[in-house]
N, C-alpha and C positions, 0 to 999 in steps of 0.2 A: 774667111772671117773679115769682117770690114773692118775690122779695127788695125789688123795687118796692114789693109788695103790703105792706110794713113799714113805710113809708117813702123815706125820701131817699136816694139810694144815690151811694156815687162812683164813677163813671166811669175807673178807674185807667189802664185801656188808651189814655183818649181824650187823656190829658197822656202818652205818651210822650215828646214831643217834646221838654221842658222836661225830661222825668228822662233825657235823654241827654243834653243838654247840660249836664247838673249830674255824667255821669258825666266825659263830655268836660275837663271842668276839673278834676278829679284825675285825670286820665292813666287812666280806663278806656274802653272802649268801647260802643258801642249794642250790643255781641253779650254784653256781661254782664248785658243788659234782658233780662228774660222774662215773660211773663204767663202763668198760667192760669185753668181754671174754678175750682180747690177745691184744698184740702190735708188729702187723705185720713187723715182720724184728727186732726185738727187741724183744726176747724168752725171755730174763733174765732181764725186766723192768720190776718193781710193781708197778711204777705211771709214768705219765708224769705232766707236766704242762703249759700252753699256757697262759705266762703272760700279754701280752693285752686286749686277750679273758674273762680274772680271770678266768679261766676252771683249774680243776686239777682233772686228772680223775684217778681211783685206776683200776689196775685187780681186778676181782670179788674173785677170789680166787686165793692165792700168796701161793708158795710150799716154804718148808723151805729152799730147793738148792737157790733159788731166794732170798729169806729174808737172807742170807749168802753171798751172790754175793755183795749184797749192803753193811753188814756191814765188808764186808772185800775188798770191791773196793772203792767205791765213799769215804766212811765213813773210811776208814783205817788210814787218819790221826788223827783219834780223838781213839785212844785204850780206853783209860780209859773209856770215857763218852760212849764208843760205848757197855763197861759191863751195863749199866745203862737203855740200850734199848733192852734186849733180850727178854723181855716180848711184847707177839705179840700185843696186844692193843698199847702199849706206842712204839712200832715198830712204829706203823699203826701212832700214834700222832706225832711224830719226821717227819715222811717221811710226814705229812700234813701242821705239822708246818713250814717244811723247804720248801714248796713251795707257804707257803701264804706267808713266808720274801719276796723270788722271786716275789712277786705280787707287794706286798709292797713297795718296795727296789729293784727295775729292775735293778740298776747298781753295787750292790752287787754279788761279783763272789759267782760259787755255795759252795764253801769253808766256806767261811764267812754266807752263810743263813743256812746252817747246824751247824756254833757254836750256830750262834743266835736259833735255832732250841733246840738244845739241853738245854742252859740255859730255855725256854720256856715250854720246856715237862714236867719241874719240877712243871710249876704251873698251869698245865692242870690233 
């Protein structure tokens, strides 16, 4: 797999477990989990999410280039809190947290569900 062949890769698919039970406690279910291979036209996304549908789907496996994209683009206003997520699980639970806010909270910009996101990681 060439993603291997980069390095360290995360395994997203292999923590499902843990990111139902984190949907479980804000009242969604395992059927808003999804995983795939890719996100066509979008090489450097590790999740999306389709807030009416409550779908929030992971790549199956996310390269560190990609886990680095996020915590120094979307996530760059938050330095600090962004030290508190470099462990790839609590990566994988921020980046879940922050799009059941988006479920939750539709008219929350995505700024504000990734504060909410990060206070939240702390009690997952």
């Amino acid at each position: 797999m060439e993603a291997e062949a980069a390095g360290k890769v995360i395994d997203a698919e292999s923590h499902r477990e843990v990111l139902e039970n984190i949907l479980m406690n804000y009242g969604l279910g395992p059927e808003s989990l999804e995983f795939t291979d890719s996100f066509p036209n979008e090489p450097m996304k590790v999740a999306k999410c389709v807030k009416i549908a409550r779908k929030i789907t992971f790549k199956k496996v996310i390269t560190q280039e990609e886990k680095e994209a996020v915590l120094a683009g979307e996530l760059s206003l938050f330095p600090e809190e962004v030290k508190g997520i470099q462990d790839d699980l609590v990566f994988l639970k921020h980046t879940l947290l922050k799009y059941i806010c988006g479920i939750q909270q539709r008219w929350q910009p995505d700024h504000e569900c990734a504060k909410w996101a990060f206070y939240h990681v702390k009690k997952n």
